[in-house]
Backbone as CSV, one residue per row, in Angstrom:
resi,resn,N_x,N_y,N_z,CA_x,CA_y,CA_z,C_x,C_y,C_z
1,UNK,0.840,-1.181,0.000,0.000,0.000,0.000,0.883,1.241,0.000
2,UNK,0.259,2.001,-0.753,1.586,3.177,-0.759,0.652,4.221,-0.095
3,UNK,1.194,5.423,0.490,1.036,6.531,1.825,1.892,7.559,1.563
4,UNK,1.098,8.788,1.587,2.155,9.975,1.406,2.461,10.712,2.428
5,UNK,2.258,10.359,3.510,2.785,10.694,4.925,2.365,10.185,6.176
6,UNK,3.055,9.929,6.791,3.132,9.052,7.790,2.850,10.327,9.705
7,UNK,2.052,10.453,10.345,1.579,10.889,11.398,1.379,9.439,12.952
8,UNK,2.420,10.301,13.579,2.654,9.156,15.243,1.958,9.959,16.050
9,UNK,0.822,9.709,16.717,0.078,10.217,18.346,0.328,9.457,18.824
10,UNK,1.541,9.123,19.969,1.432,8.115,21.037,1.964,7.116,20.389
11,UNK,0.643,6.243,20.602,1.088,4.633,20.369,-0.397,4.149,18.846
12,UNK,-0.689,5.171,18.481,-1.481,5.349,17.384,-1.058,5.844,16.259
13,UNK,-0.713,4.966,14.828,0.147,5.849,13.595,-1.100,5.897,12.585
14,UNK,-0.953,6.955,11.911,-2.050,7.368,10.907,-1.449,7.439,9.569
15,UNK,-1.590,6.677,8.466,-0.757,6.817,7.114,-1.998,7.487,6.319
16,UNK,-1.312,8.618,5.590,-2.140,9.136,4.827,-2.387,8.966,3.280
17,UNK,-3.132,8.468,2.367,-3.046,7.291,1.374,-3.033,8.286,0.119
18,UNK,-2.640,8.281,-0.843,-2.489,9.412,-1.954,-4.386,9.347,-2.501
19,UNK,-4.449,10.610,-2.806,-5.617,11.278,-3.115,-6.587,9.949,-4.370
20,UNK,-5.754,9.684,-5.186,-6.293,8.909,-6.084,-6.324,7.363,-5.521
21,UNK,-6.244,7.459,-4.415,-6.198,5.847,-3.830,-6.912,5.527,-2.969
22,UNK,-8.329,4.887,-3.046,-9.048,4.980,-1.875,-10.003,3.513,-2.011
23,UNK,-8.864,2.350,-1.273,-9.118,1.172,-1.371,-11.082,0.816,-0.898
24,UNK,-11.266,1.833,-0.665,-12.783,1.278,-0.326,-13.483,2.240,-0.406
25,UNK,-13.828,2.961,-1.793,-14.553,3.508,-3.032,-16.115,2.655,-2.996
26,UNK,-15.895,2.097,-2.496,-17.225,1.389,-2.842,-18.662,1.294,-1.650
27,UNK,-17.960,1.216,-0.623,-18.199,0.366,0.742,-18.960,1.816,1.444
28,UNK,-20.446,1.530,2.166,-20.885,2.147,2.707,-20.255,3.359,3.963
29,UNK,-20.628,4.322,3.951,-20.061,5.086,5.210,-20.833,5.433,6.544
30,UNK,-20.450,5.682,7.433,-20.883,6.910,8.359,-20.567,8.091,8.668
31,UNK,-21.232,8.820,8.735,-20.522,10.378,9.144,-20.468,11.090,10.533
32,UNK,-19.517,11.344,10.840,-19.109,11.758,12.258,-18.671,12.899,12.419
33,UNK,-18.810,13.581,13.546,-17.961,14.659,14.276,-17.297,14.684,14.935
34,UNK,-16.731,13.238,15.446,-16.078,13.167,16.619,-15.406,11.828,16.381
35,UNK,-14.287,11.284,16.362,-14.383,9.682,16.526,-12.969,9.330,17.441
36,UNK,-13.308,8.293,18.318,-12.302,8.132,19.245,-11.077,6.893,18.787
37,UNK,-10.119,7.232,18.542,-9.129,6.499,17.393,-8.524,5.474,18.387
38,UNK,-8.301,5.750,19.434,-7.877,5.064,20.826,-8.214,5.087,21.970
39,UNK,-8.165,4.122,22.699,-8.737,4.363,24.259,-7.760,3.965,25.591
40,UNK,-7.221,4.861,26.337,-6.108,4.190,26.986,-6.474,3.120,28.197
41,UNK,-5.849,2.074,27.795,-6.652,1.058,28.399,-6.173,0.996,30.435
42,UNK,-5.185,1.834,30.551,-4.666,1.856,31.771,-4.764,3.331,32.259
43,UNK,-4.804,4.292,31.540,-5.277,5.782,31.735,-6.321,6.559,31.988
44,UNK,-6.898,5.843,30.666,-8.158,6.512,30.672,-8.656,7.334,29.707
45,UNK,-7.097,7.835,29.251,-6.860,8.911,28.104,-7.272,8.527,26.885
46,UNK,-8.356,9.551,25.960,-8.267,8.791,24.470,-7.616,9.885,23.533
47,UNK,-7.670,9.279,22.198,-7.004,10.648,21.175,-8.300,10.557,20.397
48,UNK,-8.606,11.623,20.391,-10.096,12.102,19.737,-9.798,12.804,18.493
49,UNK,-10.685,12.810,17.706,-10.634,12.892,16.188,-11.488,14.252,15.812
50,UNK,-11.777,15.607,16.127,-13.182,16.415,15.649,-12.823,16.453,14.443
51,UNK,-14.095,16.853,13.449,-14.007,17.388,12.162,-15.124,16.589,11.290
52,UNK,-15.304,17.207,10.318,-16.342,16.559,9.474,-15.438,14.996,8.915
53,UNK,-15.982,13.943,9.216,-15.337,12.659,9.149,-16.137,11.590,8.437
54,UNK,-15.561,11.049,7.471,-16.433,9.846,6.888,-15.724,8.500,7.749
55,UNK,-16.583,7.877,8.380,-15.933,6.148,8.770,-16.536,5.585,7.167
56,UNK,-15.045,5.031,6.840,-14.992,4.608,5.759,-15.536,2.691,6.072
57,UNK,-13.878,1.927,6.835,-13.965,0.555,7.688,-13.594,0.106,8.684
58,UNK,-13.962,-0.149,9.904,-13.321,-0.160,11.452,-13.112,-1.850,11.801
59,UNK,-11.931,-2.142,11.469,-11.701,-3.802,11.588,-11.338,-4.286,13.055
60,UNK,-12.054,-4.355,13.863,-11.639,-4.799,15.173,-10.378,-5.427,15.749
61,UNK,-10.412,-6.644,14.800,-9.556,-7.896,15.191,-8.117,-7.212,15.066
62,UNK,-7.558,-6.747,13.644,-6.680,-5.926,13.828,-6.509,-4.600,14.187
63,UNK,-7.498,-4.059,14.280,-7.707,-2.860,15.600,-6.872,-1.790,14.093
64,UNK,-7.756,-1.837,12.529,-7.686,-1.029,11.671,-8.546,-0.101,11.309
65,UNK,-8.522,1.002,11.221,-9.350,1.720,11.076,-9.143,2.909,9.464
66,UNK,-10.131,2.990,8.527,-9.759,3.562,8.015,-10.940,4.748,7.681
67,UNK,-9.972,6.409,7.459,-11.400,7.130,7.518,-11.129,8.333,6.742
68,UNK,-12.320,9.013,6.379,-12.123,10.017,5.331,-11.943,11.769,5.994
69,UNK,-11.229,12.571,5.900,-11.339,13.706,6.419,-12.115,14.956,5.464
70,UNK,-12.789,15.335,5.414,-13.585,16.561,4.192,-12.733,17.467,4.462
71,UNK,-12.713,17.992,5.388,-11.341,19.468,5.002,-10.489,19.201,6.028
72,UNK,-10.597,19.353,6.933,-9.304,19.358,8.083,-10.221,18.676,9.798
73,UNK,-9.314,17.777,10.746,-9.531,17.740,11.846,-8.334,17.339,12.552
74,UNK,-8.694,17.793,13.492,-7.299,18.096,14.976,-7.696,16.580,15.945
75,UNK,-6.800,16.010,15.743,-7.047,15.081,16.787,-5.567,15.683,18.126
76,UNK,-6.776,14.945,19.208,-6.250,15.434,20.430,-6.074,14.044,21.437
77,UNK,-5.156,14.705,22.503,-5.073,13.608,23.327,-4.456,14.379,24.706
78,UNK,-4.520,13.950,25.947,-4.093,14.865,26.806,-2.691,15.055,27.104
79,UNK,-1.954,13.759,26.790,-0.583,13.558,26.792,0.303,13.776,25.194
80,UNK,-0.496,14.324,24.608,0.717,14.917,23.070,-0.219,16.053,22.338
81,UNK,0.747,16.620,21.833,0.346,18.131,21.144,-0.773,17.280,20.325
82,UNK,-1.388,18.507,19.721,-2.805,17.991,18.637,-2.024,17.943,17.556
83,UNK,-2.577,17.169,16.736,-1.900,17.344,15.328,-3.744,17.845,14.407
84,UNK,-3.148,18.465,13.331,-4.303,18.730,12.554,-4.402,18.328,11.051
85,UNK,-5.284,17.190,11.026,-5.002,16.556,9.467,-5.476,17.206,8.356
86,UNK,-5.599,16.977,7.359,-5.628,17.973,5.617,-6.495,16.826,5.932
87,UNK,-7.214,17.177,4.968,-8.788,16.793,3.630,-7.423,15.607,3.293
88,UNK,-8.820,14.124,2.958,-8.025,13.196,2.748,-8.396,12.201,3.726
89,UNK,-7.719,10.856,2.643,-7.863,9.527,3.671,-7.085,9.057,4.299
90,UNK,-7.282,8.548,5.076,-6.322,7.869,6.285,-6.583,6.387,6.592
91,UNK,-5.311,5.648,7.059,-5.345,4.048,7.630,-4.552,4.908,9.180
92,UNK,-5.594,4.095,10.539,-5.064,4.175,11.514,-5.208,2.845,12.252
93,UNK,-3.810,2.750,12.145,-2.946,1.544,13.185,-1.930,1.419,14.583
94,UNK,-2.612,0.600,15.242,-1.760,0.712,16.734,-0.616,-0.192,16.406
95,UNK,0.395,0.579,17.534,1.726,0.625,17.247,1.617,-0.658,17.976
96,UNK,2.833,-1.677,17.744,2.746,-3.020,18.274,4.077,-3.482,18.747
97,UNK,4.482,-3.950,19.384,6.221,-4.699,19.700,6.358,-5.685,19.963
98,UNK,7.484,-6.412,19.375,8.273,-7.494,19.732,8.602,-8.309,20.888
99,UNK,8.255,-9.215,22.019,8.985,-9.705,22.915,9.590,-10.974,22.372
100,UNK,11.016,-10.615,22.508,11.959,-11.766,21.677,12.437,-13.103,22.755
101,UNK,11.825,-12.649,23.838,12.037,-13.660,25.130,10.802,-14.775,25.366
102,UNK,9.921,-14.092,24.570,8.165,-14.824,24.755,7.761,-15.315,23.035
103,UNK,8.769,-14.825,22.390,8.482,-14.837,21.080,6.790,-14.095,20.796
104,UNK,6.582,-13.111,21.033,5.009,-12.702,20.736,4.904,-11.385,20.526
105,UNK,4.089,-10.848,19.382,3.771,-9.958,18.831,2.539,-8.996,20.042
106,UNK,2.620,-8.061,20.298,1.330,-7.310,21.506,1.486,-5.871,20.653
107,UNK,0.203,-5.175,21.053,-0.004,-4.087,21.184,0.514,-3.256,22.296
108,UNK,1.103,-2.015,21.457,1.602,-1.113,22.806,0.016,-0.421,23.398
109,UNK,0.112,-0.782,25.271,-0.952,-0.164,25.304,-0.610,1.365,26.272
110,UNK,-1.432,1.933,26.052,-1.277,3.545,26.440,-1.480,3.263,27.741
């Protein structure tokens, strides 16, 4: 999959997919004002999404999310600056690590 820029909140990465590429063109939406991209499972803290937002597909199992922005939204979180995204689609994926002692793949959790 190719991405024309790459955005880190935390332990949440957001790839931003080139304009003419929008693997799911087809597939029903919802529209939002708000959407919560993460939830800190030991904090409490989430990184929140405002802005006019299409939910494009929210895949649980791999905890993928992919979504449309109409002009611009600021996602926030209490522990990192806001970032503010451009018009455009996005894949958001939690960051994950290695234990080479357990051999096992985990999610970093916030």
């Amino acid at each position: 999959m190719k991405f024309t820029q790459i955005y880190r909140h935390g332990d949440v990465l957001l790839f931003r997919l080139p304009a003419d590429e929008n693997p799911l063109a087809n597939q029903a939406t919802k529209k939002v004002k708000k959407l919560t991209l993460a939830l800190g499972e030991v904090t409490g803290h989430a990184h929140q999404l405002e802005g006019t937002i299409e939910l494009l597909k929210n895949d649980n199992a791999s905890k993928e999310l992919y979504f449309k922005v109409a002009e611009q939204a600021v996602l926030t979180h209490e522990e990192h600056d806001r970032i503010v995204l451009e018009a455009g689609i996005y894949l958001k994926v939690n960051q994950v690590e290695y234990d080479p002692f357990e051999t096992i793949v985990r999610y970093v959790r916030d």
